[in-house]
Structures are given as structure tokens and as C-alpha cells.
N, C-alpha and C positions, 0 to 999 in steps of 0.2 A: 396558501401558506403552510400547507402540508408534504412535507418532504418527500419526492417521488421514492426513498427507500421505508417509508415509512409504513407501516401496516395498521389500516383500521377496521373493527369487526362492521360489521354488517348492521348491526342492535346498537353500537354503540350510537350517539349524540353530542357533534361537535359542534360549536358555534363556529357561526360563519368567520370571522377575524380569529379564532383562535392560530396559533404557530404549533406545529410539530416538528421537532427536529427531527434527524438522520436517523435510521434503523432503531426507532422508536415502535412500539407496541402499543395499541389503545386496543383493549379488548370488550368481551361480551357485558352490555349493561353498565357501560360507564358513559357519564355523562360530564363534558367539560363545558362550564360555561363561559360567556364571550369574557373577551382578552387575555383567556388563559394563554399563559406560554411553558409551554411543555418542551424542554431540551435533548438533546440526541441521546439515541438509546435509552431512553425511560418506559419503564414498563406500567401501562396503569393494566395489571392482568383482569379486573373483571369486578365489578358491582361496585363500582366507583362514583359519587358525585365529587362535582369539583366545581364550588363556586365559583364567580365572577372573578378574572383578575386573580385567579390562582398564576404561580409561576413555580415550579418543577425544574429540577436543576440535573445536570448528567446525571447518570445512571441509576437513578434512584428507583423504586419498584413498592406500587401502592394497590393495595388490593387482593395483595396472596392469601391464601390459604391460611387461617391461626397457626403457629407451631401451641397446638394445643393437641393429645394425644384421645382426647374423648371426641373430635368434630369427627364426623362422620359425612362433610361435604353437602351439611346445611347449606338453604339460600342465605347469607349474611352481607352485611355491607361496611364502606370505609366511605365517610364524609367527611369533606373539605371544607369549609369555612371560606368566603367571600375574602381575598387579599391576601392571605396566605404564602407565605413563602417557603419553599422545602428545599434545601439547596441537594450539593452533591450527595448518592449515594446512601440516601435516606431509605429508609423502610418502614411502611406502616402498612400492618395486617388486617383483613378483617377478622369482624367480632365472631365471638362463637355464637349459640343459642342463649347463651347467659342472660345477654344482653341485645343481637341483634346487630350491632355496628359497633365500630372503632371512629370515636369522632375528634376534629381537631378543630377547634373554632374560626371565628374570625380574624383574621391581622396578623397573624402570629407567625414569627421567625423560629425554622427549625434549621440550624445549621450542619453542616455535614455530618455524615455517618449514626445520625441521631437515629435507632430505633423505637415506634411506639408499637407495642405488641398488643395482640385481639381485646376489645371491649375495652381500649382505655380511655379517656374522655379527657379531652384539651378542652378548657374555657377560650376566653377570647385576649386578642394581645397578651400572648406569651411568649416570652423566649426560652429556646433551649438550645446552650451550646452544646458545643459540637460533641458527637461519643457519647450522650447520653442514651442509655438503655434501659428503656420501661419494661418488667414484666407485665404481665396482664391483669386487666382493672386499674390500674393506677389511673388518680383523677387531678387532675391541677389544674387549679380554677384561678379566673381570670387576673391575667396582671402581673402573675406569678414568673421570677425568674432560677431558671436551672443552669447552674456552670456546668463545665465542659468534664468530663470523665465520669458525669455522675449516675453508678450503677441504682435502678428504684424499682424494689421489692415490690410482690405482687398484690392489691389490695391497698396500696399506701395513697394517701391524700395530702396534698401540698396545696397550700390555701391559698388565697387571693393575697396580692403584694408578699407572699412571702418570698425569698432568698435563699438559693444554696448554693455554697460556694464551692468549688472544683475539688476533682479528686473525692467526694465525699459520700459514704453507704449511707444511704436512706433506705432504712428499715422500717420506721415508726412514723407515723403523721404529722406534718409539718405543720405546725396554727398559722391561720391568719397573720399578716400584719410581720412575721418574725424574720431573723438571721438566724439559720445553719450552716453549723460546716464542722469537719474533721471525721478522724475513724478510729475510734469509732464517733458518730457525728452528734452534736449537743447543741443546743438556745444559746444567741449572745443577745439577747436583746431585741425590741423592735428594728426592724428594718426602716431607720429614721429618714434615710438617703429617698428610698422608693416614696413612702410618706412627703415628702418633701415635695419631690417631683410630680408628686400625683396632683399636688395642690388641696391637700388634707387639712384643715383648718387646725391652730395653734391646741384648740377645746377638745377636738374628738382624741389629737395626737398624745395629747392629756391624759384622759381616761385612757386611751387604749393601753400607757404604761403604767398607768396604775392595776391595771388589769393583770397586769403580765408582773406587777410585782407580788401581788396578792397571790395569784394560781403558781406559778415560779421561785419567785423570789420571799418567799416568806414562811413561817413557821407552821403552816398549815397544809393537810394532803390538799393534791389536785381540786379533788372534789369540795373539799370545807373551801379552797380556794376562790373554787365559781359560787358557790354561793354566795362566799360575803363578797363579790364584789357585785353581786343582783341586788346587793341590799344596799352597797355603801354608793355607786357610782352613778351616773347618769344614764336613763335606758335609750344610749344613741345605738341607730342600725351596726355599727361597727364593732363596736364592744358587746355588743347581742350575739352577732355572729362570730366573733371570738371566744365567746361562751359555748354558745350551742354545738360547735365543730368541736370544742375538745369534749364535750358532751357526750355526741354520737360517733368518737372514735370507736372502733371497733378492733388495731392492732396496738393501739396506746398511743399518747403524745410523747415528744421528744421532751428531755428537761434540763 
């Protein structure tokens, strides 16, 4: 199932069922696991894992080198997540020393032209349309959806079920649970729709916008925000963690 134009290192590790397409590249220290399908001219250049049932889409290229001006051609790496989808033309780098690897979780749809640059960390089921372009470190945890042109500044963190919607500069860390969008880009509220679909029960969807109206929507800073809402609300996992994320932001929350 390996295309007779297709080239593979010698170190690398294919499973037995996986497909290579046409003038394809598998190189040193990449490892694809079974039912990956890998399409013509894809370059996996070097220290690559690639779970189970990964699928790679033309010409896409996973594994380069950081565009980061301090690597000096550390051994680093780029992981795949089990189910994974990367369509055309995609690029994801490896990590620097920073961190060690560039990781992209489980399940998760990355649709054309989307680059993730060195050390940046995909949770699990995520989408990100098409053209989006991560600098390095960016983290977006699980669940999380990114529209399609969306430039994301380096260090920024976009939270579990959060939203952003197309066209939109993310500068600043996305919370948990929310909708962004515009440019320059601002809070509309929880992301009721994702919630929804998630299967979030009436109670937590509750508190979580009491949450957001406390920290957001109220006469109080950020911080007097999270406080009274540790004193007035429910201590469920979700409103914990919509606390503690705009807690340990470190480039500011959006508002």
C-alpha cells in the first residue's frame, strides 16, 4: 500500500495497512501507526508520531524544522493524536527545546492550509478551519472550535468549548465555555450552541453564565469578578475551571 514513487527512511516505522501516496516522503524517526492514510506528496520530514487512523491530506508537510531563530537543530518532536485529520496543505512544526514537541490531540479536524507552529498543543476533538495560523506555544484545549482566517498570537490559550469565529485576531486568551469574534476581537457571551450539543446539563449551563456575568458583565474588575463568583456559585468542575484559566492567564483575557 506504499506507492512505488514513494520514499521511506530506513528508521522510520510504518504499520503494516497503513497507505502512502505518490511522491510522498516518510522520513528519519517517524512513526505512522496502523490505518494511517497518508496522501500523495506529503512530507512527514522527521521525529514524527502519528497515531492510529491518522489521515494526511495532499501536500501537507509535518515535522520541519521550528521557524524559530534560537533552534539550533535540537532532537524535537511532532505528535499526532489517534483519528486525527489533517487535510490539504497543512503544516505543523516541530517543538523547540522550550517544550520538546508540537502536539495535536485526538479526533481532531484540521482543515486546509491551517498552520500549527513549534511547541503548540491541540487537546482532543478540535476543529480548526481552514488558514488558521498559530504562532508558537499556542494551546487550545479540548472541544475548542477555530473559524477559518484566524491569525493566533504567540502564547495565547483558547479554552475548552470555546468559539471563534472567522476573520478574527486573537491576541488575548480565549476562556473556557465562550464566543469570540471581530478586529479587533471581543466576548459575546457563552457559547450556548457548543454547550448544547455537548449535552451540558440545564444547572452547570446555569452557573457557567452566571459566571461570565459576574467576571464580564458586571460592575466589578476581572479579579473582584472571580472572586465573588467562588463565594456566590456552585463549586461544579466547569465553573472551577473557568475561574482558574482566567486566573493563570498570563497575556490577559479577552472582554
Amino acid at each position: 500500500m506504499i506507492h512505488r514513487t514513494a520514499l521511506v527512511d530506513q528508521t522510520a516505522h510504518v504499520a503494516q495497512d497503513v497507505s502512502v501516496g505518490a511522491y510522498s516522503i516518510i522520513g528519519p524517526k517517524v512513526t505512522i501507526g496502523e490505518g494511517c492514510r497518508i496522501a500523495a506528496h506529503v512530507v512527514l520530514e522527521r521525529n514524527a508520531r502519528l497515531g492510529a487512523g491518522v489521515k494526511v491530506g495532499y501536500g501537507s508537510v509535518i515535522g520541519n524544522d521550528p521557524q524559530d531563530l534560537k533552534y539550533q537543530g535540537e532532537e524535537t518532536w511532532v505528535e499526532i493524536g489517534e483519528g486525527t485529520v489533517i487535510r490539504e496543505y497543512c503544516t505543523i512544526n516541530r517543538g523547540t527545546t522550550a517544550t520538546g514537541r508540537t502536539a495535536v490531540g485526538q479526533r481532531c479536524f484540521l482543515m486546509s492550509y491551517v498552520h500549527v507552529a513549534h511547541d503548540c498543543v491541540i487537546g482532543n476533538d478540535v476543529i480548526v478551519a481552514n488558514a488558521v495560523q498559530m504562532a508558537g506555544h499556542v494551546t487550545i484545549e479540548d472541544r475548542a472550535i477555530v473559524s477559518g482566517l484566524v491569525p493566533i498570537h504567540q502564547f495565547v490559550r483558547i479554552g475548552t468549548f470555546a468559539f471563534v469565529g472567522g476573520g478574527s485576531r486573537v491576541n488575548q486568551d480565549v476562556p473556557p465555555y465562550t464566543k469570540a469574534v471581530g478586529n479587533p476581537i471581543h466576548l459575546y457571551g457563552l457559547n450556548s450552541v457548543g454547550l448544547q450539543r455537548a449535552g451540558v446539563s440545564p444547572e452547570i449551563k446555569l452557573a457557567l453564565k452566571r459566571a461570565y456575568r459576574l467576571v464580564f458583565n458586571s460592575d466589578l474588575t476581572v479579579g473582584q469578578g472571580v472572586q465573588r463568583a467562588r463565594v456566590e456559585l456552585p463549586a461544579v468542575p466547569e465553573v472551577e475551571h473557568f475561574l482558574k484559566f482566567i486566573e493563570g492567564s498570563q497575556r490577559g483575557v479577552l472582554v
